[in-house]
C-alpha positions as CSV (number, residue, x, y, z in Angstrom):
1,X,42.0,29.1,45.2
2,X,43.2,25.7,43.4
3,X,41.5,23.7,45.9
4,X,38.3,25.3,45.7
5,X,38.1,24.1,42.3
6,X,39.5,21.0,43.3
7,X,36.7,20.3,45.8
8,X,34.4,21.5,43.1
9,X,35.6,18.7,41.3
10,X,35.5,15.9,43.8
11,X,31.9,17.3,44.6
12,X,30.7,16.1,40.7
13,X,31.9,12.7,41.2
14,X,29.6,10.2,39.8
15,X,27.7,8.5,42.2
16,X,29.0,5.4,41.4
17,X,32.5,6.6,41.7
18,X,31.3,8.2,45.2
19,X,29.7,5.0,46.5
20,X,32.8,3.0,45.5
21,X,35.1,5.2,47.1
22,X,33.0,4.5,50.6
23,X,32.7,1.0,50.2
24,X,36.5,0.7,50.0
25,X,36.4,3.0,53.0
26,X,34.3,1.0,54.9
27,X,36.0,-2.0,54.3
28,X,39.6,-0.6,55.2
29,X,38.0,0.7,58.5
30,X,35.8,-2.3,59.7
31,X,37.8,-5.2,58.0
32,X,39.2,-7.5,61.3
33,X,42.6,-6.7,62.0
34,X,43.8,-10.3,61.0
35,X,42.5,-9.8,57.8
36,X,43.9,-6.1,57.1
37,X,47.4,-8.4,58.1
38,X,46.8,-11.0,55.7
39,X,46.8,-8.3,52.9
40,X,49.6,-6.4,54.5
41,X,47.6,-2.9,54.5
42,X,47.4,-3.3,58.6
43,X,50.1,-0.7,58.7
44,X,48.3,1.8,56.1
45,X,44.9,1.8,58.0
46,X,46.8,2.2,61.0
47,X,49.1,5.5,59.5
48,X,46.1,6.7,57.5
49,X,43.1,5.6,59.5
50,X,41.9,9.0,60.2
51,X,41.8,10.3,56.5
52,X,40.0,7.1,55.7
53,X,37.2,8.2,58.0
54,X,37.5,11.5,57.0
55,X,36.7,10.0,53.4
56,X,33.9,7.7,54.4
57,X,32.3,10.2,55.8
58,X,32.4,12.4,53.0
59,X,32.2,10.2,50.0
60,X,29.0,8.5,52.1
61,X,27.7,12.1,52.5
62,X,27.7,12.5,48.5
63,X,25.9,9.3,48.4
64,X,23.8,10.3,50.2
65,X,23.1,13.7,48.8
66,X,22.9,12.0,45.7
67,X,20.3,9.6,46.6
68,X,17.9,12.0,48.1
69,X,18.2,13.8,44.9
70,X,17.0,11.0,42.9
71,X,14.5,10.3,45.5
72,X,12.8,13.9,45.2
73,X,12.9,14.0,41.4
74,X,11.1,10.8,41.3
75,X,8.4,11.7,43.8
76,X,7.9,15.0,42.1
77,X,8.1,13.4,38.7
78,X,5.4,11.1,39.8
79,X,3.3,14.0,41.7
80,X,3.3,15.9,38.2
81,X,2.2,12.5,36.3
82,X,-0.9,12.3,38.7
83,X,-1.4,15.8,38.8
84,X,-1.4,15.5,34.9
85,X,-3.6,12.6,34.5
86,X,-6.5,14.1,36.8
87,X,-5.9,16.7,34.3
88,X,-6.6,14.9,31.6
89,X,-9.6,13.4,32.9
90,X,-11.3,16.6,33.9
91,X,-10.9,17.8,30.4
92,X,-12.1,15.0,29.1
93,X,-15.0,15.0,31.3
94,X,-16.0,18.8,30.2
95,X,-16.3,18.5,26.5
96,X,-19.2,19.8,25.1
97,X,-21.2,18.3,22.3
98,X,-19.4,19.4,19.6
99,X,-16.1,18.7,20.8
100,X,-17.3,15.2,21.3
101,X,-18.7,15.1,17.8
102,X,-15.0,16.0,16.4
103,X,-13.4,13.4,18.2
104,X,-15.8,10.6,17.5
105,X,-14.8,11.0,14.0
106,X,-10.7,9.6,15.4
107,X,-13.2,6.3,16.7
108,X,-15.9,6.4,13.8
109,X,-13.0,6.3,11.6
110,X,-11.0,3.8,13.3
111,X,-7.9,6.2,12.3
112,X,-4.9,7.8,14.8
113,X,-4.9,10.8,12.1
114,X,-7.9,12.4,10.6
115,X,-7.8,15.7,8.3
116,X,-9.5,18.4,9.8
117,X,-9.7,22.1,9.3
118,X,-8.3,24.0,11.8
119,X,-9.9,27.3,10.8
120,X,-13.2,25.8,12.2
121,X,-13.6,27.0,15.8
122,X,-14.1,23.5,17.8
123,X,-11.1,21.8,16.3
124,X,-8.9,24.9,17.0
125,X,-10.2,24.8,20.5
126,X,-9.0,21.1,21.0
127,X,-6.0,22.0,19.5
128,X,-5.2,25.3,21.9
129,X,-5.9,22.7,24.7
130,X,-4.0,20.4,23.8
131,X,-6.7,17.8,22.7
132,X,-5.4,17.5,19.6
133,X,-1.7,17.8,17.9
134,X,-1.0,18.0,14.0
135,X,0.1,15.2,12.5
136,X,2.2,17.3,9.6
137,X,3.0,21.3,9.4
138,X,1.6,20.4,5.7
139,X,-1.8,21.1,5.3
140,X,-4.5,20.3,2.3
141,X,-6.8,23.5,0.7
142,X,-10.2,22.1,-0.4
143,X,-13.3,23.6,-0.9
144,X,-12.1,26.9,1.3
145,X,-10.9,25.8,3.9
146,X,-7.9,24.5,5.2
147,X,-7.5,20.9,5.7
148,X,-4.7,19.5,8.5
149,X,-3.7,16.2,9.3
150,X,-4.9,15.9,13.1
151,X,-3.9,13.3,15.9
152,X,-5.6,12.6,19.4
153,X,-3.0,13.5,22.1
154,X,-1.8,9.8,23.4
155,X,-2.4,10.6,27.1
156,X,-6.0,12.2,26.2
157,X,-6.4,8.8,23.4
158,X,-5.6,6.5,26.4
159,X,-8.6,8.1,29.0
160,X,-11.1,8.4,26.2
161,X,-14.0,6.2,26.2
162,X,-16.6,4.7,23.7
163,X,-18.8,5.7,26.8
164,X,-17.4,9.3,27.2
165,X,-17.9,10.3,23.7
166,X,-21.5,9.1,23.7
167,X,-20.9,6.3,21.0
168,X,-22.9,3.4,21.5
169,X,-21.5,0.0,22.2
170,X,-21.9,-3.3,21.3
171,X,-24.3,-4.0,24.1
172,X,-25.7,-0.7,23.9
173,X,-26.8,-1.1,20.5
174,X,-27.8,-4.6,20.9
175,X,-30.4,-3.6,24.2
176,X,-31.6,-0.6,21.7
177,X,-33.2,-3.0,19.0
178,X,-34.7,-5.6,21.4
């Protein structure tokens, strides 16, 4: 039973440890034989040549294993990033008016954090979504209601548009009065 805990052992070797232990493998095995004399380990490769191999092929396996776990995580990391982002973008794209108006006050404002209250329908819809985040747990009472400080998501703040929230630009505005 020891050396099943032993193998579990060798088996969370860090990669780099893993990769280091082929390398050295793969020199010992491949090096030219007048080089293995040189460094008088001709004799050990010879004796131990087998368990070398034996090593290679299981530290290179580990490697291995290793790197097509990193591979996957990435590819899924960067599937859920696009899946995410188209998202985003279809959210943003099916606001209705009033949503809009609430988060044209972020822009109008020229603010990242802009008291709202949260007991109003539209702004606790964007914030159920997601389209909004408080700011603070600490909230302001004035005039009835409930007053929060509220911040755009940053993902949702980087995909919205002037254009998308129906405000005007500079070009806009300037081709209105001529």
């Amino acid at each position: 039973m020891e050396w099943i805990s032993r193998l579990i052992d060798i088996i969370q070797l860090p990669t780099r440890y893993a990769a280091w232990i082929a390398l050295a493998s793969v020199i010992f095995l491949f090096m030219p034989d007048t080089w293995l004399a040189k460094l008088r380990v001709d004799q050990l490769v010879d004796d131990y040549g087998s368990i070398i191999g034996l090593v290679l092929i299981g530290s290179g396996s580990l490697v291995g294993i290793n790197v097509l776990h990193w591979l996957w995580n990435t590819s899924q990391h960067w599937y859920e990033k696009r899946k995410l982002i188209k998202k985003v973008k279809s959210t943003i794209s099916n606001l209705d008016r009033h949503e809009k108006a609430v988060l044209r006050e972020f822009f109008m404002e020229g603010q990242n954090t802009v008291m709202l209250p949260l007991d109003q329908p539209v702004v606790a819809g964007l914030y159920h979504r997601g389209i909004l985040e408080e700011a603070s747990l600490r909230g302001r009472r004035t005039r009835g209601r409930t007053m929060f400080p509220m911040q755009l998501d940053p993902l949702i703040r980087q995909y919205l548009t002037l254009e998308t929230l129906g405000i005007p630009t500079d070009e806009e505005a300037a081709v209105e009065e001529s």
